[in-house]
C-alpha positions in Angstrom: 4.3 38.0 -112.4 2.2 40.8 -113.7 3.1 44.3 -114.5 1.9 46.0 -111.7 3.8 43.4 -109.2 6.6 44.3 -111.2 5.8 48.0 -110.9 6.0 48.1 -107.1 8.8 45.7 -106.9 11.0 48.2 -109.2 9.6 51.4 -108.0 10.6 49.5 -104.1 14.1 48.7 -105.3 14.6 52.1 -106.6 13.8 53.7 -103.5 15.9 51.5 -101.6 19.0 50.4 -103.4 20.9 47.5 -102.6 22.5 48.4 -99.3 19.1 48.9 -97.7 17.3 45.2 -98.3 13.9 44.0 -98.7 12.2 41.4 -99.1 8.9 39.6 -100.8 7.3 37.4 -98.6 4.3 34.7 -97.5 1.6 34.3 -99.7 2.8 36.1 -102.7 5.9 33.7 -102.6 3.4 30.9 -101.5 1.4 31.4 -104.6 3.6 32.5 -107.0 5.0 28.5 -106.5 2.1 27.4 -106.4 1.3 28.1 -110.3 -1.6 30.8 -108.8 0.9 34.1 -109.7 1.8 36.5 -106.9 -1.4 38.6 -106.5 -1.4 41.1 -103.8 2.1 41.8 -101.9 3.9 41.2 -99.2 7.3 43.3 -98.7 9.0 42.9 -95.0 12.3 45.2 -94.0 13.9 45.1 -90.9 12.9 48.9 -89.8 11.6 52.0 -91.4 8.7 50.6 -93.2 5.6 53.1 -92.2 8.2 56.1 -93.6 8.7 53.5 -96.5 5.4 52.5 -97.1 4.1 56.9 -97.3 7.0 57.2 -99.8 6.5 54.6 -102.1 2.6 55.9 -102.2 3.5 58.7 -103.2 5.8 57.9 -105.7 3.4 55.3 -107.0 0.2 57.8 -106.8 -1.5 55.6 -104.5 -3.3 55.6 -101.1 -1.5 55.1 -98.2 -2.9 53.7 -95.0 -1.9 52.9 -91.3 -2.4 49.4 -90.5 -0.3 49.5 -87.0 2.1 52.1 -85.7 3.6 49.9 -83.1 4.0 46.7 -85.3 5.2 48.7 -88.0 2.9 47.8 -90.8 1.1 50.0 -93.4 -0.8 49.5 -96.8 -0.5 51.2 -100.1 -3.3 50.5 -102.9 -5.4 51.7 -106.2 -9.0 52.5 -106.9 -10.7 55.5 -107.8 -9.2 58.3 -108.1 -5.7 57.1 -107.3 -3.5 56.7 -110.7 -2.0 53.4 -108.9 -4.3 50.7 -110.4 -1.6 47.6 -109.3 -1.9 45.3 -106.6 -2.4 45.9 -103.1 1.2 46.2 -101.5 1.2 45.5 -97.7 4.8 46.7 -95.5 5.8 45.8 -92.5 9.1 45.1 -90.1 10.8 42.5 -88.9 8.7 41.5 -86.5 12.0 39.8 -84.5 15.6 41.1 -85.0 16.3 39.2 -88.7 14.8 37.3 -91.5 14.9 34.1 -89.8 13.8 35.4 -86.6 10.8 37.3 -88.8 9.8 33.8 -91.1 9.8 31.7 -88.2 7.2 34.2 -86.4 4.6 33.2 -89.3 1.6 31.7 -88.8 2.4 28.4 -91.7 5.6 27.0 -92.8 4.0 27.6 -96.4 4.0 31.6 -95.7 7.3 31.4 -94.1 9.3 32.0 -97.3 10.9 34.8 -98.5 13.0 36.3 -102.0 15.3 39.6 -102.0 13.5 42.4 -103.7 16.8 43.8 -104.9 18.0 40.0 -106.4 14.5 39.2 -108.1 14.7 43.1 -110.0 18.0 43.1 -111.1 18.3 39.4 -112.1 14.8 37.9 -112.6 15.5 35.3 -110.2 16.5 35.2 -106.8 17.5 32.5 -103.9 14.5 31.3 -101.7 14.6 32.1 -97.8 13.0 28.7 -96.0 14.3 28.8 -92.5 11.0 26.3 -91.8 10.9 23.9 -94.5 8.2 25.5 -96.1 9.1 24.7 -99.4 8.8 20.7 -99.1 5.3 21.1 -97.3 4.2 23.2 -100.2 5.7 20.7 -102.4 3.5 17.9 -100.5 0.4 20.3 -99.8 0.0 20.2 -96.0 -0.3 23.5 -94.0 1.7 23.4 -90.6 2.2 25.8 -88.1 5.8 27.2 -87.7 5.9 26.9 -83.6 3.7 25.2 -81.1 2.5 28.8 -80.8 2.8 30.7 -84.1 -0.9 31.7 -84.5 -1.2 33.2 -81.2 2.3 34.8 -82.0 1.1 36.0 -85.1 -0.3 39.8 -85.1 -2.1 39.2 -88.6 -3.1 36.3 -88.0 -7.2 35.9 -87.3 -9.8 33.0 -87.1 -10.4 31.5 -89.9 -6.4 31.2 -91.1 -4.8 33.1 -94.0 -3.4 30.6 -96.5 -5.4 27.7 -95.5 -5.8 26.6 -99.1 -2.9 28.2 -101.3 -4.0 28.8 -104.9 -3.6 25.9 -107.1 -4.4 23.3 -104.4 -7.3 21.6 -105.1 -6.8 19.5 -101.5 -4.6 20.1 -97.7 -3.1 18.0 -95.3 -3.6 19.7 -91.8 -0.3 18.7 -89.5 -0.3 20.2 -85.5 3.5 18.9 -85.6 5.7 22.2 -86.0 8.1 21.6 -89.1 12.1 21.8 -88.0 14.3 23.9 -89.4 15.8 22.0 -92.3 19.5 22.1 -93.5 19.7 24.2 -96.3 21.4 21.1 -98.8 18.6 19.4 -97.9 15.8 21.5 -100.1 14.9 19.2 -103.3 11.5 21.1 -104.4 10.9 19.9 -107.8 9.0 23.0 -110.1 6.3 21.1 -110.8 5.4 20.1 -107.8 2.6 22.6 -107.1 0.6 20.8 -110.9 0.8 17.2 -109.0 -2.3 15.2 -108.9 -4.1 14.4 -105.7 -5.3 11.1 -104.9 -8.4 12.8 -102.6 -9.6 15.0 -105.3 -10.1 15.5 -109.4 -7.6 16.3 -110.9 -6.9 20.3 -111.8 -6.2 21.2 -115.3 -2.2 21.8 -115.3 -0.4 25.0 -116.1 2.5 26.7 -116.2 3.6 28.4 -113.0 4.2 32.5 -113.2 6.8 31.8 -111.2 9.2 28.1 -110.6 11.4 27.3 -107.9 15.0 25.6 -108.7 17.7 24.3 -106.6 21.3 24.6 -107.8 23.9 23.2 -105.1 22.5 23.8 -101.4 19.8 27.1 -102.4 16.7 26.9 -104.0 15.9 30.0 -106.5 12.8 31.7 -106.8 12.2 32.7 -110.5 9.6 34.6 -112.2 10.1 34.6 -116.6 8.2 38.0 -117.1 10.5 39.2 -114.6 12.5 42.4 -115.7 16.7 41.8 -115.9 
């Protein structure tokens, strides 16, 4: 994960402490796994993230901006004249009443995954939210849709699909079959899975992934090395 990821993630938990959560979610969590790194991020709380968003700009020294008053969802990010030169950090709430409810309004299974912000500061790793099963289709590259109707449902979602090829893959399955919610004892994704060879494509030179996903009993754990603890 790279410094200015880390940045924003400890400048977020600071402003928040742990009895008001957050969370990184969807692609940054999708590529970090993927052996990409987390580039721009996604942070989802369940209220108060416009207010959050302005703060954390300031704090930050970079430029806040509006992206939807009524779904809650605002943009901080660099460039000239702004001291913040980190990555693009996009906020929004819950768009349904919890996590679950929030993941499962995605667009893919694959951006349906989420890690506490407060767990992945303070202890460099943290335990994988999948309420989808978006872990095994990343692990087996295809890109399903979370419901019958998730990119309709979707307010960011637009045409041409966000996340249609994650970083690393060098090819997709498509499935129209929504994924079921999978028992949580039931996640096996093994950390190299992302580096795996594809029969429909040259092979990609393998690397180390920023970030590698574990399981230990029935949770998976998210964890990035250059992570601070």
């Amino acid at each position: 994960m790279s410094a200015g990821a880390r940045a924003a993630l400890e400048a977020l938990a600071r402003r928040l402490g742990p009895e008001h959560p957050a969370w990184l979610v969807g692609g940054a969590v999708r590529d970090a796994l993927s052996g990409g790194g987390a580039g721009d991020l996604d942070i989802a709380v369940p209220t108060g993230a416009v207010a959050l968003a302005r703060d954390l700009a300031n704090s930050l020294g970079a430029a806040f901006h509006l992206l939807s008053e009524p779904h809650g969802t605002a943009r901080l990010a660099g460039g000239a004249g702004h001291a913040w030169q980190g990555p693009q950090v996009d906020i929004a709430d819950f768009r349904s009443g919890d996590l679950a409810g929030d993941l499962g309004g995605r667009d893919f299974t694959v951006n349906a995954l989420a890690v506490a912000v407060e767990q992945l500061v303070a202890d460099g790793e943290a335990d994988v939210e999948d309420p989808t099963g978006g872990l095994r289709d990343l692990q087996a590259r295809i890109v399903r849709s979370c419901a019958p109707r998730s990119l309709e449902d979707d307010p960011s979602a637009c045409s041409a699909p966000r996340g249609s090829r994650p970083a690393g893959w060098s090819s997709i399955r498509r499935s129209r079959t929504p994924r079921p919610a999978p028992r949580p004892a039931s996640l096996r994704p093994p950390p190299s899975a992302p580096g795996t060879r594809s029969s429909e494509s040259s092979p990609a030179p393998r690397r180390r992934p920023a970030c590698a996903c574990s399981t230990a009993g029935a949770r998976s754990k998210f964890s990035c090395p250059s992570a601070p603890r």
